[in-house]
C-alpha positions, 0 to 999 in steps of 0.5 A: 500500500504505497502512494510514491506520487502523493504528499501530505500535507500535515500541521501541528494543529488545526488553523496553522495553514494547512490550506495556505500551503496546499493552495500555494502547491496548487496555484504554482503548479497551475501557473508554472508548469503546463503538465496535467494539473495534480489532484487535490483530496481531503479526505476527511473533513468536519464543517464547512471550509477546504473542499469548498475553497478548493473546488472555488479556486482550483476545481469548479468542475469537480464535486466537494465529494471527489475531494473529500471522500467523508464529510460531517457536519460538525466542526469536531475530530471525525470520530466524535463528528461521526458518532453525532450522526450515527456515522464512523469514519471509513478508512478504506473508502478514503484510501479508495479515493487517494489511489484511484487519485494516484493512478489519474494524476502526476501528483497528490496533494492531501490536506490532513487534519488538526495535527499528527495527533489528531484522531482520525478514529477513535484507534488512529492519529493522522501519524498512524495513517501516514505511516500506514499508506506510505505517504510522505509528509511536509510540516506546517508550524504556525510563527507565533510563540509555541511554535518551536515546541509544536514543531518538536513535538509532531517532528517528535511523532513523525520520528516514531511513527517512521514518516518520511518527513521532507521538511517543515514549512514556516506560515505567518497566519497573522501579520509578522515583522522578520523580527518575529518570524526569528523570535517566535518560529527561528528556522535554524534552530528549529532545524537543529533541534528537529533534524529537519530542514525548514523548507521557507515561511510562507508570508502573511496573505491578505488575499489568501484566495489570490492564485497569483499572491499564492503562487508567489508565496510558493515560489520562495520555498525550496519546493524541489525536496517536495517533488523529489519525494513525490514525483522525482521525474518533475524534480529533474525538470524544474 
């Protein structure tokens, strides 16, 4: 059960940017490269948000069910989500959904949810299933202060549970001055303490539905480790 042509996309907790940085993969891909365009799953998704931006921006032809495989109302962890509508979380559909994806597309983006140790079910964390379906992970950390403690922590899980992780990914999901960004979240010693290289910080976006403000902001990432773990042939052409 393994998906070389996917990525998740992880955080350390729910709000940090896990949809800035999936929207900025897909924006920059959409305006640099004329290959067939990757597809985009989230597969599990409480209340209302992701699906519904990426279907706006990127996908106004494909259902919110193509990209999120179990939806539920209610703004929870899916298995207490679930459990409000008499509902459980169905494991295999979702893995249905990502490697029909895989075998259509050059590339996968997969939005995960909360952090690696969110549940999923009422047995597994977003880092159980990583590590279950093979799929390399990027980490986003949110700048504000806690961030360098949140980054070890989940660098800490992925470690344990054998995630490929490619790197971690910095996101000013408030205003910061270059001051901040290296008082609160400092990439080098972040990068010392987790063994991990930081991949860039994404700016602040005030128009976070911008295609071309997203795209700008991918492109001061060092997105070639994110290609060579997922799609080595597009990382040899960039």
């Amino acid at each position: 059960m393994v998906s070389l042509n996917a990525l998740l996309v992880a955080g350390t907790d729910t709000e940090v940017g896990k949809t800035v940085l999936t929207s900025a993969l897909l924006a920059y891909w959409q305006q640099h490269r004329t290959a067939q365009a990757p597809a985009v799953l989230k597969p599990f998704q409480s209340g209302v948000g992701d699906r519904e931006l990426y279907q706006r921006l990127f996908f106004p032809d494909m259902s919110l069910d193509a990209i999120t495989s179990q939806h539920f109302d209610a703004p929870l962890a899916p298995p207490l989500a679930a459990a409000l509508e008499g509902r459980s979380v169905d494991l295999t559909s979702a893995w249905r959904a990502l490697e029909t994806a895989t075998q259509q597309h050059p590339w996968v983006l997969v939005e995960g949810l909360g952090g690696l140790g969110s549940p999923v079910t009422y047995e597994l964390t977003v880092a159980d299933l990583a590590a279950a379906w093979h799929l390399p992970v990027v980490l986003v950390v949110p700048v504000k202060l806690g961030a360098i403690a949140q980054a070890i922590a989940n660098v800490a899980l992925a470690r344990q549970n054998a995630i490929d992780l490619r790197g971690i990914v910095l996101n000013c999901s408030q205003p910061c001055t270059p001051e901040q960004i290296d008082q609160w979240a400092p990439a080098g010693l972040i990068a010392n303490l987790a063994q991990t290289p930081v991949l860039g910080t994404l700016p602040y976006l005030s128009t976070p539905e911008s295609p071309a403000a997203l795209a700008a902001a991918a492109a001061n990432l060092e997105l070639e480790s994110l290609y060579s773990a997922t799609v080595p042939h597009l990382a040899k052409s960039r």
